[in-house]
C-alpha positions in Angstrom: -10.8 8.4 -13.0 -10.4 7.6 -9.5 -8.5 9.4 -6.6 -7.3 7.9 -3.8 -8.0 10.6 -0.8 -4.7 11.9 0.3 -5.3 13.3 3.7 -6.1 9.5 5.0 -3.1 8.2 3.4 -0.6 10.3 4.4 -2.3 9.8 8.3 -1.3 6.4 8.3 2.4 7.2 7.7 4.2 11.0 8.5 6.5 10.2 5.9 5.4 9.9 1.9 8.4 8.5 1.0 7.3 5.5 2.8 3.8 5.6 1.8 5.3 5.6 -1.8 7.9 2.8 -1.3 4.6 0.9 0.2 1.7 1.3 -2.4 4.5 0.5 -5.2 4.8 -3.0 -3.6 1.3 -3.5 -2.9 0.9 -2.1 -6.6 3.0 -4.8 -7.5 1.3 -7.7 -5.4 -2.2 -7.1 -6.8 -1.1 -6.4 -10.6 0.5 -10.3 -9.6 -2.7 -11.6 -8.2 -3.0 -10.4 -4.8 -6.2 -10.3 -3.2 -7.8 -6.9 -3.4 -8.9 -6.0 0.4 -11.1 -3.0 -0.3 -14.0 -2.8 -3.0 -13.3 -0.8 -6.1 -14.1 -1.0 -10.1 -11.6 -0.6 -13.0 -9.0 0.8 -11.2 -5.2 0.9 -11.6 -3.4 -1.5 -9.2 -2.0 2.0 -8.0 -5.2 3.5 -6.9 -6.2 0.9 -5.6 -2.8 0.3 -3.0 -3.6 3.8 -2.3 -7.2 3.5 -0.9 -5.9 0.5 1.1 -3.5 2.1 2.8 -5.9 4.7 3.2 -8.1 2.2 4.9 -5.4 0.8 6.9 -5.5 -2.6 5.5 -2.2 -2.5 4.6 0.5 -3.0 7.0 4.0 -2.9 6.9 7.4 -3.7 8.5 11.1 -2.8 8.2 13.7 -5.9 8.1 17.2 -6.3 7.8 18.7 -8.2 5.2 22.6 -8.1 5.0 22.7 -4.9 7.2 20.6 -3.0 5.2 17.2 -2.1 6.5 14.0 -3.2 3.9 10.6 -1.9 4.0 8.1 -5.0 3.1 4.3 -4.3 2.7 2.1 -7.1 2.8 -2.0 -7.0 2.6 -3.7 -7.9 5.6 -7.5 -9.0 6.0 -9.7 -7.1 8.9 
Protein backbone atom coordinates (compact mmCIF):
# COMPACT_ATOMS: atom_id res chain seq x y z
CA UNK A 1 0.00 0.00 0.00
CA UNK A 2 0.94 3.34 -0.89
CA UNK A 3 1.16 6.62 1.15
CA UNK A 4 0.87 9.76 -0.06
CA UNK A 5 3.63 11.94 2.00
CA UNK A 6 1.83 14.30 4.28
CA UNK A 7 4.28 16.92 5.05
CA UNK A 8 4.17 18.10 1.13
CA UNK A 9 0.54 17.99 1.10
CA UNK A 10 -0.40 19.82 3.86
CA UNK A 11 2.54 22.67 2.47
CA UNK A 12 0.45 23.33 -0.39
CA UNK A 13 -2.54 24.38 1.67
CA UNK A 14 -2.39 25.50 5.80
CA UNK A 15 -5.71 24.22 6.07
CA UNK A 16 -6.56 20.24 5.82
CA UNK A 17 -10.00 20.80 5.63
CA UNK A 18 -9.31 22.14 2.24
CA UNK A 19 -6.77 19.76 1.23
CA UNK A 20 -9.56 17.18 2.02
CA UNK A 21 -12.51 18.93 0.27
CA UNK A 22 -9.83 19.07 -2.77
CA UNK A 23 -8.35 15.43 -3.21
CA UNK A 24 -12.24 14.14 -2.64
CA UNK A 25 -12.97 16.00 -5.95
CA UNK A 26 -9.96 15.14 -7.78
CA UNK A 27 -10.71 11.57 -6.28
CA UNK A 28 -13.75 11.81 -7.91
CA UNK A 29 -12.53 13.23 -11.39
CA UNK A 30 -9.97 10.39 -11.94
CA UNK A 31 -12.24 7.43 -10.65
CA UNK A 32 -14.57 9.33 -13.71
CA UNK A 33 -11.74 9.22 -16.22
CA UNK A 34 -9.63 12.13 -15.46
CA UNK A 35 -6.26 12.15 -16.63
CA UNK A 36 -3.80 11.01 -14.10
CA UNK A 37 -0.95 13.93 -13.94
CA UNK A 38 1.68 12.10 -11.84
CA UNK A 39 3.01 8.47 -12.45
CA UNK A 40 1.76 5.75 -10.04
CA UNK A 41 0.71 1.86 -10.16
CA UNK A 42 -2.52 0.35 -8.67
CA UNK A 43 -3.39 2.91 -6.61
CA UNK A 44 -6.71 4.23 -5.15
CA UNK A 45 -8.02 7.29 -6.97
CA UNK A 46 -7.41 8.75 -3.35
CA UNK A 47 -3.80 8.27 -3.09
CA UNK A 48 -3.30 9.17 -6.06
CA UNK A 49 -5.26 13.02 -5.56
CA UNK A 50 -3.01 13.05 -2.69
CA UNK A 51 0.47 12.80 -4.40
CA UNK A 52 -0.84 15.39 -6.90
CA UNK A 53 -1.53 17.74 -4.73
CA UNK A 54 1.49 16.89 -3.11
CA UNK A 55 3.25 17.70 -6.40
CA UNK A 56 1.33 20.79 -6.98
CA UNK A 57 -0.36 19.68 -10.02
CA UNK A 58 -3.48 20.33 -8.69
CA UNK A 59 -4.89 23.68 -8.40
CA UNK A 60 -7.79 25.03 -7.05
CA UNK A 61 -10.23 28.06 -6.79
CA UNK A 62 -13.12 29.33 -4.63
CA UNK A 63 -16.44 30.61 -6.60
CA UNK A 64 -19.62 31.85 -5.67
CA UNK A 65 -22.68 30.27 -6.73
CA UNK A 66 -25.93 31.71 -5.24
CA UNK A 67 -23.92 33.56 -2.43
CA UNK A 68 -22.39 30.75 -1.21
CA UNK A 69 -18.68 30.32 -1.63
CA UNK A 70 -17.56 26.68 -3.57
CA UNK A 71 -14.19 25.25 -3.61
CA UNK A 72 -13.60 23.64 -7.31
CA UNK A 73 -10.29 21.57 -7.92
CA UNK A 74 -9.44 20.86 -11.32
CA UNK A 75 -6.09 18.93 -12.69
CA UNK A 76 -3.72 20.98 -14.30
CA UNK A 77 -0.80 19.81 -16.70
CA UNK A 78 2.90 21.33 -15.99
Amino acid sequence: MSYAPMEDVIRESQSIYKIVIIASRRAQEISQGSPVLVEVGKEKPSTIALKEIAAGKVSFKLKAEGGKKKSAASGKAK
